[in-house]
Backbone bond lengths (Angstrom), bond angles and torsions (degrees), N, CA, C in turn:
res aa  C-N    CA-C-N  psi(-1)  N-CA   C-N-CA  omega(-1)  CA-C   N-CA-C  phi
1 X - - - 1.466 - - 1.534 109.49 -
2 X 1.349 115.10 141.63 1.319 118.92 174.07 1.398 118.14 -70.00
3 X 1.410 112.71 154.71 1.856 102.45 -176.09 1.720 107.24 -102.11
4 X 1.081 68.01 177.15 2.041 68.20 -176.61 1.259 128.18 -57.68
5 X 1.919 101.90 -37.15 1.778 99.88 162.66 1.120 137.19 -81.43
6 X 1.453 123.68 31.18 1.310 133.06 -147.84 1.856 72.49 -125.97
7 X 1.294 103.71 -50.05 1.453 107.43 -151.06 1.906 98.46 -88.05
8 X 1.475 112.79 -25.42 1.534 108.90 -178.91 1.856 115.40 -69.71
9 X 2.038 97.38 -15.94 1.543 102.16 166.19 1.293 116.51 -89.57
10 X 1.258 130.83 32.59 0.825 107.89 -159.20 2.061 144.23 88.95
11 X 0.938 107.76 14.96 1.955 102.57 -166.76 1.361 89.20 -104.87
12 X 1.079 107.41 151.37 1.433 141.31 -4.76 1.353 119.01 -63.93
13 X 1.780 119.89 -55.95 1.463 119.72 161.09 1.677 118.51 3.44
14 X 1.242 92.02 -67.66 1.911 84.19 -156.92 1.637 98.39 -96.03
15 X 0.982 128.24 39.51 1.245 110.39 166.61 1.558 99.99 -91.91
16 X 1.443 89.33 153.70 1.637 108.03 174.08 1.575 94.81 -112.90
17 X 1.740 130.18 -65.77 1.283 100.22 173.93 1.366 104.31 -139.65
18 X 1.708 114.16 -125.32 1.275 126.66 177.86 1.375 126.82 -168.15
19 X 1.122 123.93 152.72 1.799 114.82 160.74 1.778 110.66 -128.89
20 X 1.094 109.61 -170.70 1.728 94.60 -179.30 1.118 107.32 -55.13
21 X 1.152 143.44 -27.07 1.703 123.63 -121.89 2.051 81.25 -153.01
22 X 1.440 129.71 -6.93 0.879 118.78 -170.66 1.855 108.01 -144.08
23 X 1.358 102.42 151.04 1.640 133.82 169.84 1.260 126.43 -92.10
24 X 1.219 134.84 76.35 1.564 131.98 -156.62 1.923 90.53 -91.63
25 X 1.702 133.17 111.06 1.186 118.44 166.12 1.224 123.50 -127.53
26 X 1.172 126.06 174.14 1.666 105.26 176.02 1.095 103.39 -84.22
27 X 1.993 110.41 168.64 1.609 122.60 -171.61 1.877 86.65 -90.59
28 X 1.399 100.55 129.20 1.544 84.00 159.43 2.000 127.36 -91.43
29 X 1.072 77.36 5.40 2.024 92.32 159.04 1.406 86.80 -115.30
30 X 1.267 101.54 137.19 1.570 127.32 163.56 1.586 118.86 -114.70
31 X 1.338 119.73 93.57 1.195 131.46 164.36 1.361 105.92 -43.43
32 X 1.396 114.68 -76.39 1.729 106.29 166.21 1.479 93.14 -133.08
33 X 1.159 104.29 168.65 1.495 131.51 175.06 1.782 122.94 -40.16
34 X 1.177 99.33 114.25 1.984 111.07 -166.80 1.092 103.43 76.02
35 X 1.964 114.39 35.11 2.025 88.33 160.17 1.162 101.42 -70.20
36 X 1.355 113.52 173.85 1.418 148.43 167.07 1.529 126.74 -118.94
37 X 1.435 100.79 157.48 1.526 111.58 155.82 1.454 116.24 -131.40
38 X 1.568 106.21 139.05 1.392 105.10 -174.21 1.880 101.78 -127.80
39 X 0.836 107.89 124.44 1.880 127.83 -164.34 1.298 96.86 -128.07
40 X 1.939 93.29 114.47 1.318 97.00 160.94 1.847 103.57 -74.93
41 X 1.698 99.06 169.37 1.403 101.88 -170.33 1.711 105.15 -110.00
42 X 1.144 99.95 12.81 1.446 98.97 -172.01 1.758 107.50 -99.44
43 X 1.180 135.90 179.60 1.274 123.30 -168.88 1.695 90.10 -103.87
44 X 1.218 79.57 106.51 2.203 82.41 162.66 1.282 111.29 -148.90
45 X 1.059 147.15 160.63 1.280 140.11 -165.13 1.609 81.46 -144.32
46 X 0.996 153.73 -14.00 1.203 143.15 -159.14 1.377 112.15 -141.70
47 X 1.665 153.87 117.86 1.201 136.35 -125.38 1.289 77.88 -106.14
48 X 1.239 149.03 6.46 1.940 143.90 174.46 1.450 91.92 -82.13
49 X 1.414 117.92 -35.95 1.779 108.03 -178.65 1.507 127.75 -79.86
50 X 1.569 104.89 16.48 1.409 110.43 -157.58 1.632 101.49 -95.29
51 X 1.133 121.95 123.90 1.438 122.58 -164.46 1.735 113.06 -58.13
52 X 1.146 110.34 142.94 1.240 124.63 166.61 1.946 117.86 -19.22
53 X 1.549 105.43 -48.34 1.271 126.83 -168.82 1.418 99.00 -82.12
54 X 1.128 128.01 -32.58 1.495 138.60 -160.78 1.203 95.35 -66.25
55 X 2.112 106.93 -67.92 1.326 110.45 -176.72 1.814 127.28 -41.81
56 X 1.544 104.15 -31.10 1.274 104.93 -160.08 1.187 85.06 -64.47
57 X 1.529 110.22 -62.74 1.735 127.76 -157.55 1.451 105.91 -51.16
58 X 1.633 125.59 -11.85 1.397 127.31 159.20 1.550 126.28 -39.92
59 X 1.714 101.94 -52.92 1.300 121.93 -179.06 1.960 105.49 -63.51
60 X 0.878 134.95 -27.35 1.614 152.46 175.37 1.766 92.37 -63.53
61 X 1.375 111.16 -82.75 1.066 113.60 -170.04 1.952 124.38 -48.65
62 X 1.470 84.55 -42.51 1.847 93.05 179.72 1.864 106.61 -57.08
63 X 1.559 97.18 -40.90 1.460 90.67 -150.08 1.979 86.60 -73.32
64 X 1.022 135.96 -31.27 1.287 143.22 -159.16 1.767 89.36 -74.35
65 X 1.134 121.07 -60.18 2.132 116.90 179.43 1.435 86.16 -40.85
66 X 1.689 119.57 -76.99 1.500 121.03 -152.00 1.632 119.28 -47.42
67 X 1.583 109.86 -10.19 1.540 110.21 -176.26 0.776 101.86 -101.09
68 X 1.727 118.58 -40.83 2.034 110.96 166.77 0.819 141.67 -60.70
69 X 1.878 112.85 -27.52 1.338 105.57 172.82 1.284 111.90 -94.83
70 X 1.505 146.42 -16.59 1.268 123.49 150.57 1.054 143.64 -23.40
71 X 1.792 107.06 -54.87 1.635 116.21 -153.72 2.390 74.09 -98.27
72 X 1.028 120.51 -23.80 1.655 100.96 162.45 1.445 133.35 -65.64
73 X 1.253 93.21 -49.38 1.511 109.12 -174.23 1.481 128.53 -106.00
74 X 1.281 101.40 -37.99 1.716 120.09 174.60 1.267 99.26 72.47
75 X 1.542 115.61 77.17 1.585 107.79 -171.44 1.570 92.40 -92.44
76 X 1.636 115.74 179.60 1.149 122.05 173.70 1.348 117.08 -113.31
77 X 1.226 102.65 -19.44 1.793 116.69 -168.01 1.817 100.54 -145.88
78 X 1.335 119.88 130.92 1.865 120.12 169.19 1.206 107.78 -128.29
79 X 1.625 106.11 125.51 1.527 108.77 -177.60 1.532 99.86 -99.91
80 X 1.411 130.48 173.45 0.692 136.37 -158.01 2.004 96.31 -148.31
81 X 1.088 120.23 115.65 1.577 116.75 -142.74 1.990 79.82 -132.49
82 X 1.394 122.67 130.97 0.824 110.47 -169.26 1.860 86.38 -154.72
83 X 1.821 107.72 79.29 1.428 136.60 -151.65 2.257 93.79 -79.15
84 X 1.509 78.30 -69.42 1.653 102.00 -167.09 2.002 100.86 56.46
85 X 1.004 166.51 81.98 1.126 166.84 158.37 1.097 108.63 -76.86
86 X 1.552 96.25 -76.67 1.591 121.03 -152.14 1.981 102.92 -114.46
87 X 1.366 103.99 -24.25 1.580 107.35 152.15 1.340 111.38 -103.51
88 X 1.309 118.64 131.19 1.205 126.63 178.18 1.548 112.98 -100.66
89 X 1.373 129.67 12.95 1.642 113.47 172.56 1.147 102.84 -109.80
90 X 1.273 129.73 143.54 1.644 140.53 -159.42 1.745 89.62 -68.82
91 X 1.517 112.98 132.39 0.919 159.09 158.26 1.732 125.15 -128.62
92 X 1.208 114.10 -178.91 1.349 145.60 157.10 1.124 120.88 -140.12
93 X 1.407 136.29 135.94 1.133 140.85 140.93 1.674 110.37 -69.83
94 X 1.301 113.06 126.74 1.279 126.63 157.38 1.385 129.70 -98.36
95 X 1.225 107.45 130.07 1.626 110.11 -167.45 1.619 102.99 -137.90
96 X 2.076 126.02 125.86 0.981 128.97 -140.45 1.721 71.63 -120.32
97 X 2.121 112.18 130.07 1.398 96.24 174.71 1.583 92.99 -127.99
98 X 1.394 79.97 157.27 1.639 92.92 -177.23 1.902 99.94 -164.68
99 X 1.410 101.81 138.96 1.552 128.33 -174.28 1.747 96.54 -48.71
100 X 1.140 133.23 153.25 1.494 131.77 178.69 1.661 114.51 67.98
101 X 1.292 100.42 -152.80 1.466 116.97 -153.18 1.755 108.86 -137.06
102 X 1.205 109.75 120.76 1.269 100.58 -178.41 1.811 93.65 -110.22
103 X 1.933 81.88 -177.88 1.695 102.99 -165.49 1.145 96.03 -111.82
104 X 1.994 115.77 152.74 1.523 116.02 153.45 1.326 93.41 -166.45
105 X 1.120 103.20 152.77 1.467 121.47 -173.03 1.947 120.45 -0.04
106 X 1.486 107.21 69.40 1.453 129.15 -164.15 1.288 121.37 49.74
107 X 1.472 114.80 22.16 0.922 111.91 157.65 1.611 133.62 -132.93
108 X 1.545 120.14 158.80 1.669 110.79 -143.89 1.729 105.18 -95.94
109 X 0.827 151.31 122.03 1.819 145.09 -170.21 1.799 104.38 -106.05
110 X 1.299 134.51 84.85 1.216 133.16 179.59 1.463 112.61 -93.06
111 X 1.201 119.06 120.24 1.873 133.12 170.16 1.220 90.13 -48.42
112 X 1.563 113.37 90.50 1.566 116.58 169.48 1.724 110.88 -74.42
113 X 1.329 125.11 4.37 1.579 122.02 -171.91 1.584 92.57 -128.19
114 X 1.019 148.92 -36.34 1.163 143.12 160.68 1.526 124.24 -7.09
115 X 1.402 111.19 78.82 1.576 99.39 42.67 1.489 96.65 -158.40
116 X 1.132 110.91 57.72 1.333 126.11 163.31 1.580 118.27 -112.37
117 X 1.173 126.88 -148.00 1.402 111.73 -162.05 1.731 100.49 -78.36
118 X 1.162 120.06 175.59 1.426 123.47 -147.53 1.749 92.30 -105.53
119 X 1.955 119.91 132.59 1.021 112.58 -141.18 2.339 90.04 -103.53
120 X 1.018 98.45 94.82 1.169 101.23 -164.80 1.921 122.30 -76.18
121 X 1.512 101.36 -8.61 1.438 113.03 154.96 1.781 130.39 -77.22
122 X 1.698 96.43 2.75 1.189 88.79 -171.07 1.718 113.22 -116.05
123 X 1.487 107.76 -0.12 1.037 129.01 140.52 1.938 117.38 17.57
124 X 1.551 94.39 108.82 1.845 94.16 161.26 1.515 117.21 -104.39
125 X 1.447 88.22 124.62 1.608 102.78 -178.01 1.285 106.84 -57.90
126 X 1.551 129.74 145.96 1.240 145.90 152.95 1.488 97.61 -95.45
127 X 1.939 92.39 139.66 1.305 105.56 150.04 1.280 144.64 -65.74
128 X 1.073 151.15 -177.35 1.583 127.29 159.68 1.189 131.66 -70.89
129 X 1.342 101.98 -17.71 1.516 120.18 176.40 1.274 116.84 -84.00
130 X 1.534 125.41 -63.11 1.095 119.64 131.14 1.924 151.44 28.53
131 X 1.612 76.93 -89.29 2.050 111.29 163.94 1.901 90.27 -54.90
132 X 1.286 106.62 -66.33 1.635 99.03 -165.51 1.545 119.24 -67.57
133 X 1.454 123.16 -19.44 1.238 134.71 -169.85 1.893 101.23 -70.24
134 X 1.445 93.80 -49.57 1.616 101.51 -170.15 1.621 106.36 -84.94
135 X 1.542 128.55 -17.01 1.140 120.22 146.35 1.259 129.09 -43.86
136 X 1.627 129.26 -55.33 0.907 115.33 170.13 1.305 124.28 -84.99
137 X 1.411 146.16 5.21 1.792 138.21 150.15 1.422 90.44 -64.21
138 X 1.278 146.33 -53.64 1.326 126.54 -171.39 1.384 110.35 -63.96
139 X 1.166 141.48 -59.95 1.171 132.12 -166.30 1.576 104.56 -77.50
140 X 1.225 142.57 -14.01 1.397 138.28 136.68 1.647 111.21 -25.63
141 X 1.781 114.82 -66.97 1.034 123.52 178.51 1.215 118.60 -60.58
142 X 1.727 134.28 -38.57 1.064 122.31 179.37 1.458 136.95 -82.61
143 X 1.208 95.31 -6.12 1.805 122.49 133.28 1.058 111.23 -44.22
144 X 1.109 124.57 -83.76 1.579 125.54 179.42 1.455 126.62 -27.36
145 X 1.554 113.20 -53.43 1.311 134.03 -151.84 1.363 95.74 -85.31
């Protein structure tokens, strides 16, 4: 069964892909351009409960964002934001930074914290349509990659 933060980003819609143990989706706030969310799928609320296998299968998932969002975005800097507040199943927010302003579908995504910590109130909303449109060019691409 899916967990709740899988489903409060959005999933099925925004997924781009997966590994056993992981949820790669888009952010539908975009701090800058190709954030992400990455959800483990296992029930942990606490990243000490995250299974042995999970962790490995971490390294799978990271290196698979870091090839997509390059050859997408060409970031310069990726933080790796690991909030849980108001979602409680271990995730990360991923956020791809880079100096300037990128493009996507007429609209402009600028590293408003750049290049200090990443300015996450300033955020461009995705639509729903949107969220799913750029799900699938990414997971097109991560095919590719």
């Amino acid at each position: 069964m899916t967990n709740p933060t899988a489903l409060a980003f959005g999933y099925p819609r925004s997924k781009i892909a997966e590994t056993d143990h992981w949820l790669i989706l888009v952010r539908p706030k975009q701090p800058t351009f190709g954030s992400l969310v990455l959800v483990c799928k296992e029930a942990a609320q606490a990243f000490s409960d995250v299974s042995p296998a999970a962790f490995a299968d971490l390294q799978v998932a990271v290196a698979g964002i870091e090839r997509l969002l390059k050859a997408a975005v060409d970031y310069e800097k990726i933080n790796y934001l690991m909030l849980m507040m108001v979602d409680r199943d271990v995730h990360f927010h991923v956020i791809p930074r880079y100096a300037g302003t990128r493009e996507h579908a007429g609209m402009s995504f600028p590293d408003a914290g750049w290049p200090a910590a990443p300015a996450l109130s300033t955020a461009v909303e995705l639509s729903p349509e949107t969220v799913e449109q750029l799900a699938e060019r990414l997971a097109e691409a991560w095919v590719r990659a």
